[in-house]
C-alpha positions in Angstrom: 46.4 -63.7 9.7 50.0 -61.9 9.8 48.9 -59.6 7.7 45.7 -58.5 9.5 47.7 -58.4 12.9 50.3 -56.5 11.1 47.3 -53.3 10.3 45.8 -54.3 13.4 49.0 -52.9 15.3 49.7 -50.4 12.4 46.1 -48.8 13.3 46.4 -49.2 17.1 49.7 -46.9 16.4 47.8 -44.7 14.3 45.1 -43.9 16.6 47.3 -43.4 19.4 49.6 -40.8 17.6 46.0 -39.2 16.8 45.2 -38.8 20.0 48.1 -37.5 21.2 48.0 -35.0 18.4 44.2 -34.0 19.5 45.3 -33.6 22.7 48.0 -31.6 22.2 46.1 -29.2 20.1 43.5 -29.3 22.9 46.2 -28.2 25.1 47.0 -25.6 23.0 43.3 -24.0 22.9 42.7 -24.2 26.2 42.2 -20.9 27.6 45.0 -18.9 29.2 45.3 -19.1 33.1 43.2 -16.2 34.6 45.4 -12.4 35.1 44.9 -10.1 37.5 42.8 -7.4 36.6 44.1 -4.1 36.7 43.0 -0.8 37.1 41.4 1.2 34.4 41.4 4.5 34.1 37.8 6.2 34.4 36.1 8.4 32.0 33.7 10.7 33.0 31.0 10.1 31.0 29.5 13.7 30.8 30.7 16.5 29.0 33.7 18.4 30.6 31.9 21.9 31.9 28.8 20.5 33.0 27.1 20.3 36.0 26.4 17.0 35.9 30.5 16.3 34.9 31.3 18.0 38.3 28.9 15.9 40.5 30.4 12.6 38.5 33.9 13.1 40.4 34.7 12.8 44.1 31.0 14.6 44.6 30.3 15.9 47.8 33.8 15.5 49.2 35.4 17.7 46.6 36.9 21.0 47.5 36.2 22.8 44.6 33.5 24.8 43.5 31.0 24.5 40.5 29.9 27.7 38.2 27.5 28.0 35.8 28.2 31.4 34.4 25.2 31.5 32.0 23.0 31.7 35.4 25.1 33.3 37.6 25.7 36.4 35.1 21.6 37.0 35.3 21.5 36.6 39.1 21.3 39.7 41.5 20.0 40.4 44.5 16.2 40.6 43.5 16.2 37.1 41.9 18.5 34.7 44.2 18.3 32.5 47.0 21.1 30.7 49.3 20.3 26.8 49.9 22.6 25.1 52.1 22.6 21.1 53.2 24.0 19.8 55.7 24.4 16.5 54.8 26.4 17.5 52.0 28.3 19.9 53.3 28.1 22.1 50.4 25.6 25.2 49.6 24.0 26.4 46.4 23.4 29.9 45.2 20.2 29.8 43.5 18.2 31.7 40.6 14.6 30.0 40.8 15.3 26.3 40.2 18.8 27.0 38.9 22.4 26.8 40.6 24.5 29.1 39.9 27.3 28.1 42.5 27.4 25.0 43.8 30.4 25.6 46.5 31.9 23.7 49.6 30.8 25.1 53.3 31.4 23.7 57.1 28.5 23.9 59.5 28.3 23.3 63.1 29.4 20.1 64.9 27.5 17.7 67.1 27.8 20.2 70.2 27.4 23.2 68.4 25.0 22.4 65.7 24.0 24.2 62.6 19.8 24.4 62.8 18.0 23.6 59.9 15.2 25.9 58.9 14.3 28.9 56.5 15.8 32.1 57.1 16.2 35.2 55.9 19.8 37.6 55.5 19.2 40.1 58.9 22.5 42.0 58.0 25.8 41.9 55.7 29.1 43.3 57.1 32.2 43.0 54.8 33.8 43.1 57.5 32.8 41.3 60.6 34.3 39.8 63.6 32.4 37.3 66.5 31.6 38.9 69.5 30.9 35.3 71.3 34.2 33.6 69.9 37.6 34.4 69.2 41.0 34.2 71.3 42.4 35.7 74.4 45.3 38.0 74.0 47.4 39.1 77.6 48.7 42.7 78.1 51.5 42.0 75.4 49.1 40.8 72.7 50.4 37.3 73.0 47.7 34.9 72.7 46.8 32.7 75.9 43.8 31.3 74.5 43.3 30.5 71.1 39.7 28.9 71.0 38.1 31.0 73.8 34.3 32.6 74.3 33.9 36.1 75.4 30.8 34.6 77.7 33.2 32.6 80.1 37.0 33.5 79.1 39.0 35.1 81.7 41.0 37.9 80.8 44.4 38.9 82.6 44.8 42.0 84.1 45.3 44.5 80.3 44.9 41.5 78.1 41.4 41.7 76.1 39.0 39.8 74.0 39.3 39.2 70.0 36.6 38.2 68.3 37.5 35.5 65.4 37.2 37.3 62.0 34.3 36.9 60.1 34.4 38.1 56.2 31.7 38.7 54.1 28.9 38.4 57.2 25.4 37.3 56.3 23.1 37.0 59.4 21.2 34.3 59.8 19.4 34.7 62.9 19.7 37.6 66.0 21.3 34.7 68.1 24.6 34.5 66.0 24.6 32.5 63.1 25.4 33.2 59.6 27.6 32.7 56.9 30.6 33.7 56.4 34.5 33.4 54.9 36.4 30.7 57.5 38.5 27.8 57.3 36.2 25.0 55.1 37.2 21.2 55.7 34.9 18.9 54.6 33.4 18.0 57.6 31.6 20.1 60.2 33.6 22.0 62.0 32.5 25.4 63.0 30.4 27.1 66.1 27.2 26.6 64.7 28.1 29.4 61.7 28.7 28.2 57.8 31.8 29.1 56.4 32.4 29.4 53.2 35.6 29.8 51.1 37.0 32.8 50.4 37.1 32.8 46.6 33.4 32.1 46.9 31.5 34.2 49.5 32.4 37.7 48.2 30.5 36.2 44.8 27.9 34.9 47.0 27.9 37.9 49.0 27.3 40.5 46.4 24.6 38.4 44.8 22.2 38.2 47.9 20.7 41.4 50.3 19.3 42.1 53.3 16.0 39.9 52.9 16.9 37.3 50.9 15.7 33.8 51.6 18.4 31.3 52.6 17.0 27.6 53.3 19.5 25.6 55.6 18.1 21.9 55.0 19.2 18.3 56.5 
């Protein structure tokens, strides 16, 4: 009887120390307490070059412009077409179906709004400036309003009107809207006009004529 109380008590001890030792090693596979997660670095997944690259970052809101020189080498003026949205806030140069610039613009704001419609270019001026908007200078040529139109501005006595300059001119429509090189954030901003960069509209500018179609859309 002592003898089977005596491996009773030696199993008892034996299954305890093997459960402690499974427990342990349980323990020690149990999976590691949860980390952060931190921030990976991107990868475009598109070829650098392409179009489709350029519309994978930061697309509309970026500055920058895209090219695709393979079209834009074969476009003139008898095969292009300006499209310009204004929900993007950006405008395309166009050979058919094809987009040879893909560039940044500002349109009009709530109270001066850019229309949407078809149009076609009425008149190019490489050098234009606004006879509706500009600033008023006094008889010293210091200005005394910066943001003024030539319909209602008051002019003091051999102080006159300067109209804001306009580069690279392409008219729209007969009642003052075009496109043209201005100051692009990206967010409507202008008078009802689309400005354009100025490292892109002389491109743009020598691709189109008098004629061409350009397509303002929403």
């Amino acid at each position: 009887m002592k003898l089977f109380k005596g491996c009773t008590r030696r199993l008892a001890q034996s299954l305890i120390g093997l459960s402690i030792i499974l427990f342990v090693s349980s323990c020690a596979k149990l999976p590691p307490e949860p980390v952060e997660p931190t921030a990976e670095t991107w990868t475009n997944p598109y070829p650098e070059g392409t179009y489709e690259h350029f519309k994978a970052e930061n697309y509309p809101e970026r500055s920058s412009a895209y090219f695709n020189h393979e079209v834009l080498a074969r476009t003139d003026p008898s095969n292009s077409h300006i499209v310009i949205s204004l929900s993007l806030q950006r405008a395309f140069l166009m050979n058919g179906d094809e987009v040879a610039i893909d560039y940044p613009v500002s349109t009009g704001t709530s109270s001066h709004p850019t229309p949407a419609g078809t149009y076609t270019i009425l008149e190019k001026i490489k050098a234009k400036r606004s006879n509706l908007y500009g600033k008023v200078l006094d008889a010293s040529g210091k200005v005394v309003n910066s943001d003024a139109d030539s319909r209602t501005a008051k002019i003091p006595p051999g102080g006159k009107f300067l109209g804001a300059s306009m580069p690279y001119w392409m008219r729209f429509t007969w009642t003052g809207i075009g496109h043209h090189v201005g100051n692009v954030p990206r967010y409507p901003a202008s008078h009802a006009c689309i400005r354009g960069q100025a490292n892109i509209l002389p491109i743009v500018f020598s691709k189109v004529k008098v004629g061409t179609k350009a397509e303002i859309v929403e």
